[in-house]
C-alpha positions in Angstrom: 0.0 0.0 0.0 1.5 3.6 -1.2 1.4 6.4 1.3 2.3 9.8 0.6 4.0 11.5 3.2 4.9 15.4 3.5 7.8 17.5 4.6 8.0 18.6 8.0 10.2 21.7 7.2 10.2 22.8 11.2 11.7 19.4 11.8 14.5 19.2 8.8 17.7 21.2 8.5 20.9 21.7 6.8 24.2 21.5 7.8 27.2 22.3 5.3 30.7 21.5 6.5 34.7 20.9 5.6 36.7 18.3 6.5 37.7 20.6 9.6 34.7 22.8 10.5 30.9 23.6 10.5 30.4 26.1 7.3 26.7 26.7 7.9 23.6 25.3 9.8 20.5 26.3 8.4 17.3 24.9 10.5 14.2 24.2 8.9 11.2 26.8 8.7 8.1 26.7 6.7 9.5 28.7 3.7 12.8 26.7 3.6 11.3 23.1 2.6 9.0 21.5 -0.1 8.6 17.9 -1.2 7.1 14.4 -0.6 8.3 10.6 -0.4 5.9 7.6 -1.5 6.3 4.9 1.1 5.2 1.3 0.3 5.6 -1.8 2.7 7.9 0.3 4.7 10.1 1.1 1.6 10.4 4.3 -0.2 9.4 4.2 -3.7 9.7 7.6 -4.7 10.3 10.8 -3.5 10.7 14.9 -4.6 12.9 17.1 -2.6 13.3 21.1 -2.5 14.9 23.1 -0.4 15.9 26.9 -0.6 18.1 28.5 2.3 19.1 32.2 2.5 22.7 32.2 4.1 22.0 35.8 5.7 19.7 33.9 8.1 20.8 35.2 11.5 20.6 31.2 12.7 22.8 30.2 10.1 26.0 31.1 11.9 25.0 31.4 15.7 26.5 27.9 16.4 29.9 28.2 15.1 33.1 29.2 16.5 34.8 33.1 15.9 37.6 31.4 13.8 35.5 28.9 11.9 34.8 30.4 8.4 31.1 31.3 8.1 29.4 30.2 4.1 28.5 33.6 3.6 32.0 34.4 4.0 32.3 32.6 0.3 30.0 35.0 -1.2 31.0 38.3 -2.6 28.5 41.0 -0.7 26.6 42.0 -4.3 25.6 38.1 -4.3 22.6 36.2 -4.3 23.0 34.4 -1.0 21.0 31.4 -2.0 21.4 28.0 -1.8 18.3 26.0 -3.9 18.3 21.8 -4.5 15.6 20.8 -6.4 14.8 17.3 -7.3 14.9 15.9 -10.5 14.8 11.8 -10.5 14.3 9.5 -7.4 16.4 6.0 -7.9 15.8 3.4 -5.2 19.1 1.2 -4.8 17.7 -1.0 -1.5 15.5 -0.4 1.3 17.8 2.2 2.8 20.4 2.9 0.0 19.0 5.7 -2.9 20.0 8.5 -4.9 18.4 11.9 -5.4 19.4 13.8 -8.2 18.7 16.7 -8.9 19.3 20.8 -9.7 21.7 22.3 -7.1 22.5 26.2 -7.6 24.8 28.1 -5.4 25.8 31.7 -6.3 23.2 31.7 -9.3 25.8 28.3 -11.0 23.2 25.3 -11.4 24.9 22.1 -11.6 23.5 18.5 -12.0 23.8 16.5 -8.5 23.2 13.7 -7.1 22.6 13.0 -3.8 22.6 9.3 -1.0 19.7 9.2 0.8 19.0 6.3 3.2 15.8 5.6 5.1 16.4 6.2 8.7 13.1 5.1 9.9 9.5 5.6 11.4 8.9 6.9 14.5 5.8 8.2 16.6 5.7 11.6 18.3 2.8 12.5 20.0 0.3 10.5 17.7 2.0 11.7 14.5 3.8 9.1 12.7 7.3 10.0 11.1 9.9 9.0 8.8 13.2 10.4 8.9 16.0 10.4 6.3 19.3 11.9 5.4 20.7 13.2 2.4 24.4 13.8 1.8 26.4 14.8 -1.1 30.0 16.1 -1.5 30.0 18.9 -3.7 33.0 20.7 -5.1 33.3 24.3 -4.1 35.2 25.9 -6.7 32.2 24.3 -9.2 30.3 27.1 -7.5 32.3 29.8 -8.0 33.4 29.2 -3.9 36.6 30.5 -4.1 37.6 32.3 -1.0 40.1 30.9 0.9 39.0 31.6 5.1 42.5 30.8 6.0 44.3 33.9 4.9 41.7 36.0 6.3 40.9 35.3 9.9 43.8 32.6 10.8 41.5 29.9 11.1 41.0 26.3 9.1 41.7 26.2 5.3 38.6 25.2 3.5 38.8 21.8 1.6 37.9 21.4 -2.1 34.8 19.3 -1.2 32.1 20.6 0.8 29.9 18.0 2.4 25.8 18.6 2.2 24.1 16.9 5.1 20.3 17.2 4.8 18.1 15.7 7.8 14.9 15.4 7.0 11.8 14.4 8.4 8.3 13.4 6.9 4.9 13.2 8.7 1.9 11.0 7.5 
């Protein structure tokens, strides 16, 4: 039996991070998240993912360290300060293994990505029923026009090539 099962966006967040620190934590808010999954017999079938974060959010950056660069420090001021993933193709591997791919567009550059996403499970809260997944990618900065280098500027970690995109999301039935 198929169930559709919607975004919570106050319960899903971003994180983006180097090898050696937190870039950018962007929680969940009503505007931030769109999309749905199809479960059947406890198994995704299908699923269609958007997200759009603002990097100016004031919550982006309260958790991180003075010398930890900040992802808006990789943005020139005159930028568009958006980060958008929109999905394109669902492909189910297993019953926790698949790969979203889809649209990513950083600094007004869309690229083709794709994306792991495993199943992490159902849970209850409260009455509602849940399923919870994460989605990660590693995504090469400098396709992005990310060029700044943090470590010049404020003594702190160098910056890696890759970027890693954790994505926690939850769905409620």
């Amino acid at each position: 039996m198929e169930n559709e099962w919607a975004i919570d966006s106050n319960q899903s967040d971003v994180l983006i991070k180097s090898r050696h620190s937190l870039i950018g934590y962007m929680p969940g808010n009503k505007t931030n998240f769109k999309g749905h999954v199809a479960i059947e017999n406890d198994e995704v079938e299908d699923a269609s993912i958007e997200f759009s974060l603002n990097v100016h959010d004031k919550k982006v950056n309260s958790i991180q360290k003075n010398k930890e660069p900040k992802f808006i420090d990789l943005f020139e001021e005159d930028e568009t300060p958006l980060i958008q993933f929109k999905s394109t193709s669902f492909q189910k591997i297993n019953k926790n293994i698949n790969f979203l791919k889809g649209f990513l567009t950083i600094k007004n550059i869309t690229k083709v990505v794709e994306l792991d996403t495993e199943f992490i499970g159902f849970n209850n809260y409260n009455g509602v029923q849940k399923a919870s997944f994460e989605v990660t990618g590693n995504i090469n900065r400098k396709d992005f026009g990310l060029n700044y280098n943090i470590l010049s500027h404020n003594g702190g970690y160098p910056i890696g090539r890759d970027i890693k995109l954790i994505a926690n999301l939850e769905f409620t039935h």
